[in-house]
C-alpha positions as a Python dict, from the first residue, in 0.01 Angstrom:
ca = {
    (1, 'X'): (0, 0, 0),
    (2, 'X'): (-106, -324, -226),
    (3, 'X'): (209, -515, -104),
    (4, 'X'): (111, -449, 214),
    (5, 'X'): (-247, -576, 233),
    (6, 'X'): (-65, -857, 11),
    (7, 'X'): (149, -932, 257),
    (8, 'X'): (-166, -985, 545),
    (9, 'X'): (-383, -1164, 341),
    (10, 'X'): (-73, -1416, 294),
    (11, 'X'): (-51, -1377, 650),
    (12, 'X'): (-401, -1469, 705),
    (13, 'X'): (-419, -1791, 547),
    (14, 'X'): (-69, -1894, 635),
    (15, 'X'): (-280, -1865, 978),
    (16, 'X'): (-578, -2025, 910),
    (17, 'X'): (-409, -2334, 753),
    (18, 'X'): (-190, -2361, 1053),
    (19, 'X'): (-462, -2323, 1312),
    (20, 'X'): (-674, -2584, 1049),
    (21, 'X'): (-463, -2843, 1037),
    (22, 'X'): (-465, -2797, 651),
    (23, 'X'): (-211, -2905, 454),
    (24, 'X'): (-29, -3102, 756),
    (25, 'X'): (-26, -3492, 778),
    (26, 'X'): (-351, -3642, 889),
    (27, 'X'): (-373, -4010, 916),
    (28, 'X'): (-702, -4190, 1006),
    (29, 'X'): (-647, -4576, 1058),
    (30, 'X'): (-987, -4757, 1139),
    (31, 'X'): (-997, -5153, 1211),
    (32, 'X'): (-1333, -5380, 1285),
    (33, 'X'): (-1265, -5755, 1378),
    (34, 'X'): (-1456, -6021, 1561),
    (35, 'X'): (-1638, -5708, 1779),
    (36, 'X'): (-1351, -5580, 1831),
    (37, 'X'): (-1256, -5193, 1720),
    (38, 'X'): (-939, -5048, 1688),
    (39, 'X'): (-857, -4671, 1568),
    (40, 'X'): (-567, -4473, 1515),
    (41, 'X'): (-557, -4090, 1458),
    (42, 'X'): (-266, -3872, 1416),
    (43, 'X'): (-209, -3518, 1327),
    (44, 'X'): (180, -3457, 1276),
    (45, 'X'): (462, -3695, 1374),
    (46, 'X'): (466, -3927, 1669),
    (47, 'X'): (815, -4104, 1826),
    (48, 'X'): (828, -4398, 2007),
    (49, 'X'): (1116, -4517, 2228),
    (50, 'X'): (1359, -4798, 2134),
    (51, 'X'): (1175, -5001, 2351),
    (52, 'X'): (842, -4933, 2211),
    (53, 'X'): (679, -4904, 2511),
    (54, 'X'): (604, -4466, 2515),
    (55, 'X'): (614, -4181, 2346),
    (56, 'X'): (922, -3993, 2314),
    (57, 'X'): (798, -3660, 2106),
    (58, 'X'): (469, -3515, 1881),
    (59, 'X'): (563, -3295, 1638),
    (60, 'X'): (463, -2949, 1752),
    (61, 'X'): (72, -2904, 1736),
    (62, 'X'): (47, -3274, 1640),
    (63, 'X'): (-191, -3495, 1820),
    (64, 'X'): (-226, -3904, 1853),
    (65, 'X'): (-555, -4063, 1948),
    (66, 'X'): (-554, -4466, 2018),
    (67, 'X'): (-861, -4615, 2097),
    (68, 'X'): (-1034, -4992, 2150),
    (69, 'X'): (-1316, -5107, 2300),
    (70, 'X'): (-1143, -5071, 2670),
    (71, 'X'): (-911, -4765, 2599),
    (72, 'X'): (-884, -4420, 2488),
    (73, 'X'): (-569, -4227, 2488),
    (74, 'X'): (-509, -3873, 2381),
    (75, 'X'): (-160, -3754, 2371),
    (76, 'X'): (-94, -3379, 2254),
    (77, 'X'): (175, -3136, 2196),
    (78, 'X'): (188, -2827, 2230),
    (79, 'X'): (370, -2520, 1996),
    (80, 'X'): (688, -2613, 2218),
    (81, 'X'): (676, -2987, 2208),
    (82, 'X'): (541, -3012, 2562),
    (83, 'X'): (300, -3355, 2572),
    (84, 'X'): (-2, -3369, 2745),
    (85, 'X'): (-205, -3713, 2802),
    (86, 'X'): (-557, -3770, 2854),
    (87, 'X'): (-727, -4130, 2942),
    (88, 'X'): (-1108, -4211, 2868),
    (89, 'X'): (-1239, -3866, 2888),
    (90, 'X'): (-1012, -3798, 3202),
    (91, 'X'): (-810, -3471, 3292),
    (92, 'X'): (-554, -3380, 3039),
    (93, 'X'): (-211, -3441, 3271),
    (94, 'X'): (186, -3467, 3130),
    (95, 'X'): (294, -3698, 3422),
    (96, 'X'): (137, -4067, 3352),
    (97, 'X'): (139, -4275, 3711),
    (98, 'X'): (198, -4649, 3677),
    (99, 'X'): (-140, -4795, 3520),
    (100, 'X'): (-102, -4513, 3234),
    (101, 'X'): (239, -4602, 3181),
    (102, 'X'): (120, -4969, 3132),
    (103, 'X'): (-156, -4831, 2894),
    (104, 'X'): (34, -4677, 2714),
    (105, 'X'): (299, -4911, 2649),
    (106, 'X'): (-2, -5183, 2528),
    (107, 'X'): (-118, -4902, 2331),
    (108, 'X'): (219, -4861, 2163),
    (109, 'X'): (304, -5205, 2131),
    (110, 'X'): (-50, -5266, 1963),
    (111, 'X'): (16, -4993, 1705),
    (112, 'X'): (363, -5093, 1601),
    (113, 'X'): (206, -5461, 1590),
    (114, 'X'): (-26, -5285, 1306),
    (115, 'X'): (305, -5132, 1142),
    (116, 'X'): (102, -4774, 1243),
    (117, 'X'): (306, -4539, 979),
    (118, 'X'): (478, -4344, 1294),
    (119, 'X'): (882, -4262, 1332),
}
């Protein structure tokens, strides 16, 4: 009976780590110049395309936050992989129309520019 409630208190934080974030990669990058403001957040793994101009895959649960002084994007995935995209405080969506797609290409052009630590 010991091995048991073992077993679900390893459970249990196994859980809570997962549901934390704990333990997986974080990465905070934060850059002030000439008025200008520049941050990069990422929870998990994020894949560009060859062409650096999108996203091709999050890690599962991972998250990717870009934001200036003009633009915030919010790309998510969910436990199957499944990205969802949300610009300036806007509905979260997974189908980006032209002027996202354009966004989001300057957004992922401007963080390989700062060598951002992605795949």
């Amino acid at each position: 009976m010991k091995t048991l409630g073992y077993i679900l208190v390893v459970i249990g934080i196994i859980a809570l780590l997962d549901a934390c974030h704990i333990g997986g990669r974080h990465t905070v990058i934060v850059e002030n110049a000439n008025g200008k403001e520049r941050r990069i957040e990422y929870r998990g793994y994020t894949y560009f395309t060859p062409d650096s101009t999108a996203i091709s895959r999050i890690s599962p649960n991972g998250t990717m936050i870009y934001k200036t002084n003009d633009l915030e994007i919010q790309a998510e995935s969910d436990h199957a992989g499944k990205i969802t995209y949300q610009f300036n405080g806007g509905e979260k969506h997974t189908d980006l129309d032209n002027n996202e797609k354009v966004s989001l290409a300057r957004a992922v052009k401007d963080m390989m520019k700062v060598e951002h630590g992605t795949k």
